[in-house]
C-alpha positions in Angstrom: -50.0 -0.4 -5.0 -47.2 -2.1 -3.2 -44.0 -1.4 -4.6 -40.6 -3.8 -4.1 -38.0 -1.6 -1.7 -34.9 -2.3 -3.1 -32.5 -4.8 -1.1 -29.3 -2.2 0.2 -27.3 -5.1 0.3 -25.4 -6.1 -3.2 -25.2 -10.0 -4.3 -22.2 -10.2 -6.1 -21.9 -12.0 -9.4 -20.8 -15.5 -9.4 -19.8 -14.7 -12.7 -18.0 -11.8 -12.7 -13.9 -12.2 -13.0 -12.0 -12.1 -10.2 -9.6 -9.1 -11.7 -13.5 -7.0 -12.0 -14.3 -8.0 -8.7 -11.0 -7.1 -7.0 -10.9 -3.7 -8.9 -14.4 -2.8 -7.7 -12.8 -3.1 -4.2 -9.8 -1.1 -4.8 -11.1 1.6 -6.8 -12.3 3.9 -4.0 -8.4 3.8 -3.0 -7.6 4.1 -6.8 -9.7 7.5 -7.2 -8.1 8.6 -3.7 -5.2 8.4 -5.2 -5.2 10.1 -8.2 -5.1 14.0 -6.9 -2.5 13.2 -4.4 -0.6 11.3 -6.6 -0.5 14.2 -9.2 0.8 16.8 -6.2 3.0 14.0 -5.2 4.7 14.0 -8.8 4.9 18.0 -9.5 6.5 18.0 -6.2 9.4 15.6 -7.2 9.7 16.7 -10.6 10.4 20.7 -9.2 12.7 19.2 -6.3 14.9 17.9 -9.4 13.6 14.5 -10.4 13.2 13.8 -13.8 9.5 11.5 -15.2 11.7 8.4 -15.4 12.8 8.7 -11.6 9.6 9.7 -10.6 7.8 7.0 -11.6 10.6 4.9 -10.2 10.6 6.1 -6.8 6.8 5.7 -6.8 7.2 2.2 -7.8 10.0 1.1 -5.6 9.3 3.5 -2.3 5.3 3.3 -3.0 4.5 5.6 -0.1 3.0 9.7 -0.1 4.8 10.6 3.2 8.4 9.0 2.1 8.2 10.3 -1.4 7.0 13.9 0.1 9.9 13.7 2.6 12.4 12.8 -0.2 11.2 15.9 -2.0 11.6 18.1 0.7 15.0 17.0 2.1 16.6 17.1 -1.7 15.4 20.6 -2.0 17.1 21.7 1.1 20.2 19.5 -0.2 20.4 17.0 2.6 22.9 14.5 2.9 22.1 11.1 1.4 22.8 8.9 4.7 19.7 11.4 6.0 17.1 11.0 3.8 17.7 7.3 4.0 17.6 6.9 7.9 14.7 9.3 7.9 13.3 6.7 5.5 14.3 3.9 7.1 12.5 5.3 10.8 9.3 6.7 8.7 8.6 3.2 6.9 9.2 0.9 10.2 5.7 1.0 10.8 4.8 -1.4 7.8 6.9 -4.1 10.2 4.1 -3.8 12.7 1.3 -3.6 9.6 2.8 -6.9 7.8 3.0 -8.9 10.6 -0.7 -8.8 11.5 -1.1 -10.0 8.6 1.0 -13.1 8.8 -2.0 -15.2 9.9 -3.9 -14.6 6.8 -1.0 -15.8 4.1 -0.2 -19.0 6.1 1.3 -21.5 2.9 2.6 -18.7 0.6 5.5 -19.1 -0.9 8.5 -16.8 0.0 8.0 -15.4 -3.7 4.7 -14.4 -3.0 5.2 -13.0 0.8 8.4 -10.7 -1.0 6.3 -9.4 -3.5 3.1 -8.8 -1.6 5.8 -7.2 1.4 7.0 -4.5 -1.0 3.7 -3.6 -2.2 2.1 -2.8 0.8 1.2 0.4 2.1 -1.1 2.1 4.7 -3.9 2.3 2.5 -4.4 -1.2 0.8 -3.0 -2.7 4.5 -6.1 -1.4 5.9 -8.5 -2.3 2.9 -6.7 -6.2 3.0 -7.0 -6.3 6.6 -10.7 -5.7 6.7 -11.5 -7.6 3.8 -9.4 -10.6 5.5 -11.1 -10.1 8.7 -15.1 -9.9 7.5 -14.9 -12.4 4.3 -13.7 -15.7 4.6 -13.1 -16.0 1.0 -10.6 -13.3 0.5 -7.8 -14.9 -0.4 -4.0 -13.4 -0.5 -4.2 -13.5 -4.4 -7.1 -11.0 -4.4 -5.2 -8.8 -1.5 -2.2 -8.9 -3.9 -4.5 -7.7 -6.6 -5.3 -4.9 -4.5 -2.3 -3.7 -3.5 -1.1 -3.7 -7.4 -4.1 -1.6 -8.4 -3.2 0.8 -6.1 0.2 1.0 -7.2 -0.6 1.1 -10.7 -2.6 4.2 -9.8 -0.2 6.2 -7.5 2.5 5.2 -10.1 0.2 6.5 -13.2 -0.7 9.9 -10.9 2.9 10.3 -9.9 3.9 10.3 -14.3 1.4 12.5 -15.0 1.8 14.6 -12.1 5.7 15.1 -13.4 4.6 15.9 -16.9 2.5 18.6 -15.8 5.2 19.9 -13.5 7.3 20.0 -16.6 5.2 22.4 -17.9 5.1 24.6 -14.8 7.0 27.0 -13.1 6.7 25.7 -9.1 8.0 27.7 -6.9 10.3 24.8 -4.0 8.9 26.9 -1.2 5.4 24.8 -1.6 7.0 21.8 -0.7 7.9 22.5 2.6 4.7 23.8 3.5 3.2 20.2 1.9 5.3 18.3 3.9 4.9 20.2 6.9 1.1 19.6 6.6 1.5 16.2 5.6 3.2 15.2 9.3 1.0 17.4 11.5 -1.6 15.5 9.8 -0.1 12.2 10.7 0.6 13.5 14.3 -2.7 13.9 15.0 -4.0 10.7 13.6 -1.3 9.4 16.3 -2.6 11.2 19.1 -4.5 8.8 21.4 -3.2 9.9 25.3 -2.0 12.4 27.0 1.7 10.7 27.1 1.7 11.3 23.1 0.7 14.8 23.3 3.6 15.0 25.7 5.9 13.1 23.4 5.1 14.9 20.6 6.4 18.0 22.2 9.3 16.9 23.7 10.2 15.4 20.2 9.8 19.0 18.7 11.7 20.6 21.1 14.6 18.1 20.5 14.8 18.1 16.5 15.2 22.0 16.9 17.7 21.6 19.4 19.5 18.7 17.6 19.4 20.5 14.4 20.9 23.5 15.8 23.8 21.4 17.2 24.3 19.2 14.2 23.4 21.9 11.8 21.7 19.5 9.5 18.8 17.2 8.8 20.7 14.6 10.6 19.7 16.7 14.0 16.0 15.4 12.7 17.0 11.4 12.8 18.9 12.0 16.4 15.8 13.7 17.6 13.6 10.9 16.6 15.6 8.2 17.8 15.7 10.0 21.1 12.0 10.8 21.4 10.6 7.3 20.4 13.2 5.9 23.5 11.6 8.0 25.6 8.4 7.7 24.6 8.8 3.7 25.1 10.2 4.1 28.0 7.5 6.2 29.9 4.3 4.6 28.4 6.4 0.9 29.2 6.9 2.1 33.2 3.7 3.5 33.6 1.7 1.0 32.0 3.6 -1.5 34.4 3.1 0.8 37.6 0.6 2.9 37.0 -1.8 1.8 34.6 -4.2 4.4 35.8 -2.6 7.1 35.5 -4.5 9.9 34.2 -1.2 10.4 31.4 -2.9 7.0 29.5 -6.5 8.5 29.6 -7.6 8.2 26.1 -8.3 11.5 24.2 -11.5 11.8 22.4 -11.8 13.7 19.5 -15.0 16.4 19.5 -17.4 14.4 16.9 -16.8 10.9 18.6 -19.4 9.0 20.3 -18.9 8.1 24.3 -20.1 4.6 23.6 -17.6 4.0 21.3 -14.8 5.3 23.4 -16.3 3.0 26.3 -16.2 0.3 24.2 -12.6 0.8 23.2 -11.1 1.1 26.7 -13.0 -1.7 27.6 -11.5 -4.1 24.5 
């Protein structure tokens, strides 16, 4: 008896509305969301933030690493001109991360470009980007959509994460260790070359340095400022003179393919 193998690929509904539809492509982001977001909120509420500013901060700074950093940096009482240039050099990435997507909101109004710019993160950037570069219907109201969802979410886990923090004793030396563990993971998703490793370092080395001289967290914006010039500066000149040097080889990580680092040098 021949049986029917079901077809892996799903046919969406023609009917289905377009807020279902949208939410069924957010919601692995959504669910992602949801235990971060709850260590994200007990984390501000026992560096001193009330639920009111914590689910402000989550609406109007909408990222895990700045809202982590904030945490950490009030607990060790830093000034407020540090926390907001270490904000200001943490979030300059989303310059780079909008404008690639520029191409794909040709038309929009400036109303629309504003509020889809201060809705954007890492996360719902990358889930937009592929959506806008594989289907040719995916339109900037649907990538809005998505972006929305996933604040609605990390808002939601951020409130509830600062209820239950009101209801428990957290002892501040927790959130340096989350931070701490939060950048080293961003470091190495950074790592791509030998130069970085190099970089990365160096830039160590000068935020101690930098801290010990200013004796505060502004040592950590000096040092950052210092290490992305030189970092610039070094890839820039050997690109340009040497652009075989062995300091641009690639790094591949233990479980990656060959092919597909072949395939990345060669694009």
């Amino acid at each position: 008896m021949n049986r029917r193998r079901p077809n892996p690929k799903q046919v969406p509904d023609p009917n289905e509305p377009l807020w279902r539809s949208t939410l069924r492509v957010a919601m692995p982001l959504n669910l992602s969301y949801i235990p971060i977001g709850l260590a994200c909120g007990i984390l501000l509420h026992a560096a001193g933030l009330n639920t009111l500013l914590t689910g402000l901060v989550s609406i109007l700074v909408f990222s895990g690493g700045a809202q982590f950093l904030i945490a950490t940096m009030l607990t060790i009482n830093s000034p407020l001109l540090s926390i907001v240039l270490m904000l200001f050099f943490l979030e300059l990435r989303y310059a780079l991360l909008s404008s690639s997507l520029s191409p794909y909101l040709k038309g929009q109004p400036n109303r629309f470009l504003f509020i889809f710019a201060i809705s954007l993160n890492d996360e719902n950037y990358a889930i937009n980007y592929l959506k806008f570069a594989t289907d040719k219907k995916w339109t900037g109201k649907e990538a809005l959509m998505v972006e929305h969802y996933s604040l609605l979410f990390w808002a939601l886990s951020n409130v509830i994460g600062s209820l239950i923090g009101s209801t428990l004793k957290i002892d501040l030396g927790i959130v340096n260790f989350a931070l701490t563990a939060l950048f080293l993971y961003m470091i190495v998703m950074q790592i791509k070359n030998r130069l970085t490793v190099v970089i990365c370092l160096l830039s160590g080395v000068l935020a101690a340095v930098c801290m010990m001289l200013t004796k505060s967290t502004l040592g950590l914006v000096i040092s950052t400022i210092i290490a992305s010039l030189i970092g610039f500066a070094l890839e820039s000149t050997l690109r340009k003179r040497l652009p075989d040097s062995h300091w641009l080889w690639k790094l591949r990580s233990p479980g990656a393919k060959q092919s597909a680092v072949e395939s990345t040098d060669e694009k």
